[in-house]
C-alpha positions as CSV (number, residue, x, y, z in Angstrom):
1,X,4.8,117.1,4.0
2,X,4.1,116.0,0.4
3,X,1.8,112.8,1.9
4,X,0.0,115.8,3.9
5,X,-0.5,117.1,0.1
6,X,-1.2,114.2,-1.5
7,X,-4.1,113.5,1.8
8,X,-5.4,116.9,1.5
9,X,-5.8,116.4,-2.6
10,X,-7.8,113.3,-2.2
11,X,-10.1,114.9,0.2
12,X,-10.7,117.6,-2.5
13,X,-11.0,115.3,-5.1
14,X,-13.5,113.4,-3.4
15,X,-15.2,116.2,-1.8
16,X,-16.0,117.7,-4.8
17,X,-16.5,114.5,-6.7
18,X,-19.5,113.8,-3.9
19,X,-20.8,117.0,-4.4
20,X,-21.1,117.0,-7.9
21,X,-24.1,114.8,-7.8
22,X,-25.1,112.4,-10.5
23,X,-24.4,113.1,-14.4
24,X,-22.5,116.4,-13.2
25,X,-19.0,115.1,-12.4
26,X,-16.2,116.0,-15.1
27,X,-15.3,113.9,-17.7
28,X,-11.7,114.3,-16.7
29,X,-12.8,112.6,-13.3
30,X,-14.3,110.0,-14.7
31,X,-12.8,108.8,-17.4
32,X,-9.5,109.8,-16.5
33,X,-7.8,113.2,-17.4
34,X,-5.8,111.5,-20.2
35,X,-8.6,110.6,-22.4
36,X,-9.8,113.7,-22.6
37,X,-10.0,116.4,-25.4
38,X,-6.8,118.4,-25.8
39,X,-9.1,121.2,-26.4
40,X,-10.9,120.9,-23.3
41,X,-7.9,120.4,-20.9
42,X,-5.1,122.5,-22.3
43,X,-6.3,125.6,-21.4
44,X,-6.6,124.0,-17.8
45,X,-3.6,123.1,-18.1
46,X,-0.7,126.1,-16.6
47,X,3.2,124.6,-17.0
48,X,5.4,126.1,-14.0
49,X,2.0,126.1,-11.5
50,X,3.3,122.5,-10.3
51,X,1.4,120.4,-8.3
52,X,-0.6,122.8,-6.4
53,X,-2.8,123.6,-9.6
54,X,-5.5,121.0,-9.8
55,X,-5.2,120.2,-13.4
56,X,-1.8,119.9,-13.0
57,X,-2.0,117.2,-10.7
58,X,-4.4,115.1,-12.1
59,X,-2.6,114.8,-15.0
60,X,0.8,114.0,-13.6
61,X,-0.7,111.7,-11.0
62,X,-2.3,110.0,-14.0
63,X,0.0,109.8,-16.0
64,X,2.6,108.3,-13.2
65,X,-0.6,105.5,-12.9
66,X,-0.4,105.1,-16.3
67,X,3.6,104.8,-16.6
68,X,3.0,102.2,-14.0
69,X,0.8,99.9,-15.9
70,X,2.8,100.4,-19.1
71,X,5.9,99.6,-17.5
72,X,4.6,96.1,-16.3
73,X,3.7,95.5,-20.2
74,X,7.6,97.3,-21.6
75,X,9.3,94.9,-18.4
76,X,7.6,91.7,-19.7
77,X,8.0,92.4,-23.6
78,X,11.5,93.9,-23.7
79,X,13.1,93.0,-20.8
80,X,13.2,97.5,-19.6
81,X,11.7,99.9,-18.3
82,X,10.8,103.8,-17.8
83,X,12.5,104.8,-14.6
84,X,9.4,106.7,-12.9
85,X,11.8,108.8,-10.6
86,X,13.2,111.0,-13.6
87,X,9.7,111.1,-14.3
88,X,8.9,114.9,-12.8
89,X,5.7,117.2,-13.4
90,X,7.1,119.8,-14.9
91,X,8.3,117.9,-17.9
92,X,4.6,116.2,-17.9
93,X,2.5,119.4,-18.0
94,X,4.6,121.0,-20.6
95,X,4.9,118.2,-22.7
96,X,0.9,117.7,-22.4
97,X,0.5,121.5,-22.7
98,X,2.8,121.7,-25.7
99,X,1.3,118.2,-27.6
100,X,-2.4,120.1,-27.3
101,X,-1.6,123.2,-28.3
102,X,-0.7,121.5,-31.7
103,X,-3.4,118.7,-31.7
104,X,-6.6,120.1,-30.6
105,X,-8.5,117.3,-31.5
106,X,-6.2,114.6,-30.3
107,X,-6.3,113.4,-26.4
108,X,-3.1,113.9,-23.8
109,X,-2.8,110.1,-24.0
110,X,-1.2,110.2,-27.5
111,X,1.7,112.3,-26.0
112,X,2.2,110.0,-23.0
113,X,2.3,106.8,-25.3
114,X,5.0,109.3,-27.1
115,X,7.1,109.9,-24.1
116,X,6.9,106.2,-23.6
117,X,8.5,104.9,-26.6
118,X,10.9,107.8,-27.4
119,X,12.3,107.9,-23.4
120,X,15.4,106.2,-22.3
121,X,14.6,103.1,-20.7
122,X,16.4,101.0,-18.2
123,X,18.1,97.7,-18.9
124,X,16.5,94.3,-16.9
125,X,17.2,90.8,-16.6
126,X,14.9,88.2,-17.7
127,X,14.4,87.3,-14.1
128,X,13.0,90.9,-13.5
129,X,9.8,90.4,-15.1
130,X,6.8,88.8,-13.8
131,X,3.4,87.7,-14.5
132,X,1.1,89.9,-12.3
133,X,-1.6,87.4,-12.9
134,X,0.1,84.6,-12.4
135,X,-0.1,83.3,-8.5
């Protein structure tokens, strides 16, 4: 069921994306929904709508992206990690919501780059990281 969501949101997504036609697309599409302006987003932005409120989603499947890419850099520096699984929307979009409702001016990544360092992080071995560009 949730891949039948996840299917049917990337059909919207690009469906509307194809539609927009050049120079129209938003900014959160394009530059990805964490770079935009808290002012912009936050009052797209509805915590307790989950993931079947567009803005919702592309914020917490950007942010699990994001958690992603940081984690590779937090595994090879310190040797831990964020676990993504205790990683849930709800705590995303309120934390979001909540960060741009007291920065206006600032962008949702700030608040992600927060949760980052201030979350509890699980131990690694050594072994555990890995160059991804190494082959």
């Amino acid at each position: 069921m949730r891949l039948h969501r996840v299917f049917a949101f990337a059909v919207t997504l690009c469906t509307s994306a194809a539609f927009a036609g050049p120079g129209r697309a938003d900014a959160s599409l394009t530059i990805g929904i964490g770079l935009s302006n808290c002012a912009k987003l936050a009052p797209d932005l509805k915590p307790g709508a989950g993931l079947e409120h567009l803005p919702n989603a592309l914020l917490f499947y950007w942010v699990q992206g994001y958690l992603s890419a940081a984690n590779i850099f937090v595994l090879n520096e310190y040797t831990d990690y964020v676990d993504l699984g205790r990683v849930d929307e709800p705590t995303i979009t309120k934390l979001v919501a909540e960060f741009c409702a007291q920065h206006p001016d600032g962008k949702p990544i700030s608040a992600i780059d927060k949760f980052i360092r201030d979350s509890d992080k699980v131990d690694a071995k050594e072994s555990d990281a890995f160059d991804p560009w190494k082959h």
